[in-house]
C-alpha positions as CSV (number, residue, x, y, z in Angstrom):
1,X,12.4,40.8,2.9
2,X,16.1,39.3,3.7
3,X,17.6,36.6,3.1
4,X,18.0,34.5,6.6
5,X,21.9,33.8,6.9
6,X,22.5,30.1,6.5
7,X,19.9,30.3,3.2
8,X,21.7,32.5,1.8
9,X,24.9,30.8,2.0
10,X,23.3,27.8,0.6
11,X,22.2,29.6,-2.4
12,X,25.1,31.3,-2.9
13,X,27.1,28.5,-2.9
14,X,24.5,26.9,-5.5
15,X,24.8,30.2,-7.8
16,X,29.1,30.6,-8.0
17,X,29.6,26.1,-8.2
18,X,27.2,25.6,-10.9
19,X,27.6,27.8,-14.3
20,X,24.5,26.8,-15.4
21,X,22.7,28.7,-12.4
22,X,26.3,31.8,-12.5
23,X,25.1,32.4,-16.0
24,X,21.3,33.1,-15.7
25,X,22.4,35.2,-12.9
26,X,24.3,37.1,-14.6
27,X,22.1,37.4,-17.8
28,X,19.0,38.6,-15.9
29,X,21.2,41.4,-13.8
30,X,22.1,42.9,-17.6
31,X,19.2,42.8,-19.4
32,X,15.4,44.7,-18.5
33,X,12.5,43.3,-18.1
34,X,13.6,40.1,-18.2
35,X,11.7,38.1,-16.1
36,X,8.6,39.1,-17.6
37,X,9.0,35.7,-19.6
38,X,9.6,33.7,-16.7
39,X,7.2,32.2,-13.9
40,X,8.3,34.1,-11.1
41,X,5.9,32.3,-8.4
42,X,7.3,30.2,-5.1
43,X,7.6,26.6,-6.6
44,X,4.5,25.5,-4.5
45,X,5.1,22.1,-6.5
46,X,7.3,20.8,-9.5
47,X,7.5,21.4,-13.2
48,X,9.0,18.5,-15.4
49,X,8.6,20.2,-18.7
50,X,10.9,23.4,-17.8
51,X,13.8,24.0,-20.4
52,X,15.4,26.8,-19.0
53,X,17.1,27.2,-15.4
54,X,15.7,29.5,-13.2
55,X,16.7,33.3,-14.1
56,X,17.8,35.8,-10.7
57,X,16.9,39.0,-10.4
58,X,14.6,41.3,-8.5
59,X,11.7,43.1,-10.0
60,X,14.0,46.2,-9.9
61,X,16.6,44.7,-12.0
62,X,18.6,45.1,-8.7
63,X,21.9,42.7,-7.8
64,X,21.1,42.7,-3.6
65,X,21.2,38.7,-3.3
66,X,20.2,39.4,0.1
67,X,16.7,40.1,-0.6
68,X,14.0,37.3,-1.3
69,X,12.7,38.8,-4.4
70,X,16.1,38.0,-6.0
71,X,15.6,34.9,-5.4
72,X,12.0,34.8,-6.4
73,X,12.6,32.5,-9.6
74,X,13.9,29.6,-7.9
75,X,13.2,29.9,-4.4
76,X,10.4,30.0,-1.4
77,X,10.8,31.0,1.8
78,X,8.9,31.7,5.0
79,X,8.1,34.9,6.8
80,X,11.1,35.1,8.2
81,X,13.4,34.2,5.1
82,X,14.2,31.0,5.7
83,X,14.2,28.8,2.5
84,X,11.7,26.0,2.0
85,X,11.3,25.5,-1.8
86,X,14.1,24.9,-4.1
87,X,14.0,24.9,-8.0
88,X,16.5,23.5,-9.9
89,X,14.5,21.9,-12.5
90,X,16.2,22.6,-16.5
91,X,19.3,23.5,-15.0
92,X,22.1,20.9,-16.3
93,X,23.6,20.7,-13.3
94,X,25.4,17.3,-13.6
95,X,27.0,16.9,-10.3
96,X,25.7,18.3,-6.9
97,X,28.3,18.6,-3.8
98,X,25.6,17.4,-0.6
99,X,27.8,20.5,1.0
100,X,25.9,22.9,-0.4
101,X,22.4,22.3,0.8
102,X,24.0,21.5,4.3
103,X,22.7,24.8,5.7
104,X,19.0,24.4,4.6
105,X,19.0,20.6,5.6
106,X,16.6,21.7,8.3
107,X,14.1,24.0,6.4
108,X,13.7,22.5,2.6
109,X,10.5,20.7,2.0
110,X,10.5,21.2,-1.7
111,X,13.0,20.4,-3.8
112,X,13.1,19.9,-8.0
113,X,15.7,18.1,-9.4
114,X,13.9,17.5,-12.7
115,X,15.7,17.8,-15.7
116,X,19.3,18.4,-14.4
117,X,20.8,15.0,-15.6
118,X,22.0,14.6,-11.9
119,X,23.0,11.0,-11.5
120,X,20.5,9.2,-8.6
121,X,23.1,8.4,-6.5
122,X,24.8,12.4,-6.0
123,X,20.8,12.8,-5.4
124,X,20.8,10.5,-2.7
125,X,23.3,11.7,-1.2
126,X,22.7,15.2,-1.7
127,X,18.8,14.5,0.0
128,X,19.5,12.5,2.3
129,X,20.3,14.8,4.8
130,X,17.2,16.9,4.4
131,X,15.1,16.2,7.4
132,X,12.0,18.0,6.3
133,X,11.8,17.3,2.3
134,X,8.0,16.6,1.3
135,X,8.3,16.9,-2.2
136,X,11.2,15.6,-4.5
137,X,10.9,16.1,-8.3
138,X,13.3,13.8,-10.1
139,X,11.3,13.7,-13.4
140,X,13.4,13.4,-17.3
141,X,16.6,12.2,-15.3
142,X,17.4,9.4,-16.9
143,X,16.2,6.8,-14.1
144,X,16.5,2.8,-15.1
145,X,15.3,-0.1,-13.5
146,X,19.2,-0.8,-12.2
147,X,19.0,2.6,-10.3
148,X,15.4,1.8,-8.6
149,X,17.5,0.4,-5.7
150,X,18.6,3.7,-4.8
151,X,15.5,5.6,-5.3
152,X,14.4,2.9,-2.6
153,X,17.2,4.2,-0.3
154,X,15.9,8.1,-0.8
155,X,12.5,6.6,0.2
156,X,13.7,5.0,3.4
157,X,16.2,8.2,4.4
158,X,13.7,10.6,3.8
159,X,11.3,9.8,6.7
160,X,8.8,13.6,5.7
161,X,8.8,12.6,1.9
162,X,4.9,12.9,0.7
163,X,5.4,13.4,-3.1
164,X,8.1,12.2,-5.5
165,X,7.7,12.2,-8.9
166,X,9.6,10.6,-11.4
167,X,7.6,11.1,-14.9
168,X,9.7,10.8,-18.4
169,X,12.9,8.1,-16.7
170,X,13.1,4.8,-18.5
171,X,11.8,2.8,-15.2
172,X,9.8,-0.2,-16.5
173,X,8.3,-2.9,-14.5
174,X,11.3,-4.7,-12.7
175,X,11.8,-0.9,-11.1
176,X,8.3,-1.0,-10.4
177,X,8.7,-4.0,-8.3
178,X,11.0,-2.3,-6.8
179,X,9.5,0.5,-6.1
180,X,6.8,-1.1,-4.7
181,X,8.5,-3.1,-2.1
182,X,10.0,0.4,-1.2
183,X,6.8,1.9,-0.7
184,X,5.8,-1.0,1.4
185,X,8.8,-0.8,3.7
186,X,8.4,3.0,4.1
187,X,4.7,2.4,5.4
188,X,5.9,-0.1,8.1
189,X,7.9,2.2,9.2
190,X,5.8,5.1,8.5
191,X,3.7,3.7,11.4
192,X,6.3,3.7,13.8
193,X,7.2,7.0,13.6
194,X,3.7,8.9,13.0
195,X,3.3,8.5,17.1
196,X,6.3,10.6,16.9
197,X,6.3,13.3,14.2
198,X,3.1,12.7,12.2
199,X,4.4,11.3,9.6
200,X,1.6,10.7,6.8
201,X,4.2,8.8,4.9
202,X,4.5,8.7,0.9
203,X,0.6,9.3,-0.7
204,X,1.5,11.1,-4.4
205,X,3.7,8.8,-7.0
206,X,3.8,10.3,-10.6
207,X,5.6,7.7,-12.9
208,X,3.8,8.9,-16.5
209,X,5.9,8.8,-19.2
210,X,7.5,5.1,-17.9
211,X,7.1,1.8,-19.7
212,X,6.0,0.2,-16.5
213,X,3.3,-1.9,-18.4
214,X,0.1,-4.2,-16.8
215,X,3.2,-6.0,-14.9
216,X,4.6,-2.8,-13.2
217,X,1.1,-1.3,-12.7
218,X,0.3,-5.2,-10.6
219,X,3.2,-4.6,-8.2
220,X,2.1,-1.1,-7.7
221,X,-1.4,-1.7,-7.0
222,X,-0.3,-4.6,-4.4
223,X,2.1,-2.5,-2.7
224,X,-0.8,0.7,-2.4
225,X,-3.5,-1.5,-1.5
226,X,-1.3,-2.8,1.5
227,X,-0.8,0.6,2.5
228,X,-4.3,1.4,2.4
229,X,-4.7,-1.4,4.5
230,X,-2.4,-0.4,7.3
231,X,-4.5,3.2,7.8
């Protein structure tokens, strides 16, 4: 199947900035057989334990990066091409220009982040503009408690978000708190716009491997039971 136009765009754009991403590319086009030690599956969800950056190549060992299947290792799409899954998780990527996902702003509902040591604010800005994302994967990034503030502003600008999970960061309890007042704001507003769009609002946190303690798991069990409450 091919590659709708403004995906492939995006992806291309992804592949040539980043060498992290150039590289596998142009590993796996060389070398047979090399996916068979690689997951090759849509990302139906997030890994935060991946090491290596998603490899591209077709089961052919062919170089058309117009076809899905070339794609396969770090990408979904729909029955017509259109990207909706994203996997950057491993890749280093360090810095991500918002530009580049500009085209699939309309169609990406999953997106992994983990383990690319991608500062939370070029993450912000970089999702922020995605008006569909459901699931964001920002797990082994690095996260503190000073950069909870703007994991509350993804939160609050992603109005479709469902899932994020941030397993493995250093957030302890005074990000909790944070958090947690985050999740209770998004639910106010959740129940404005669910008339609208159907909105279900946030429902899956993963924060294993944090120190948030009794203290963070207090504010956390405040702000859910208030949501609860407001179903």
């Amino acid at each position: 199947m091919s590659v709708s136009a403004a995906s492939l765009a995006a992806l291309r754009s992804l592949r040539d900035a980043y060498p992290t991403i150039s590289k596998r590319t142009q590993t796996s086009a060389n070398v047979n057989g090399l996916l068979d030690s690689f997951d090759t599956s849509p990302p139906a969800g997030c890994s935060n334990n991946s090491n290596t950056c998603a490899t591209y190549s077709d089961s052919n060992g062919s170089n058309d990066d117009t076809l899905t299947a070339y794609w396969s290792a770090a990408a979904a799409f729909d029955g017509e091409g259109v990207i909706t899954g994203l996997d950057l998780g491993g890749c280093r990527l360090r810095s991500l220009d918002p530009s580049v996902l500009a085209g699939i702003k309309s169609s990406l509902v999953t997106l992994n982040l983990a383990n690319t040591d991608l500062p939370i604010s070029e993450t912000r800005d970089a999702v922020s503009q995605l008006d569909k994302l459901e699931v964001l994967c920002l797990g082994g990034n690095g996260i503190r408690d000073e950069s909870m503030d703007i994991v509350a502003d993804i939160i609050k600008t992603c109005p479709c978000l469902t899932r994020i999970d941030m397993r493995y960061n250093d957030i302890g309890p005074i990000g909790a708190k944070v958090l947690s007042r985050a999740i209770v704001e998004n639910e106010k507003a959740r129940i404005g716009r669910e008339a609208a769009n159907g909105s279900v609002g946030l429902t899956v946190l993963h924060l294993e491997g944090n120190k948030i303690g009794d203290e963070g798991c207090q504010y956390l069990a405040s702000a859910l039971s208030t949501r609860c409450a407001g179903r």
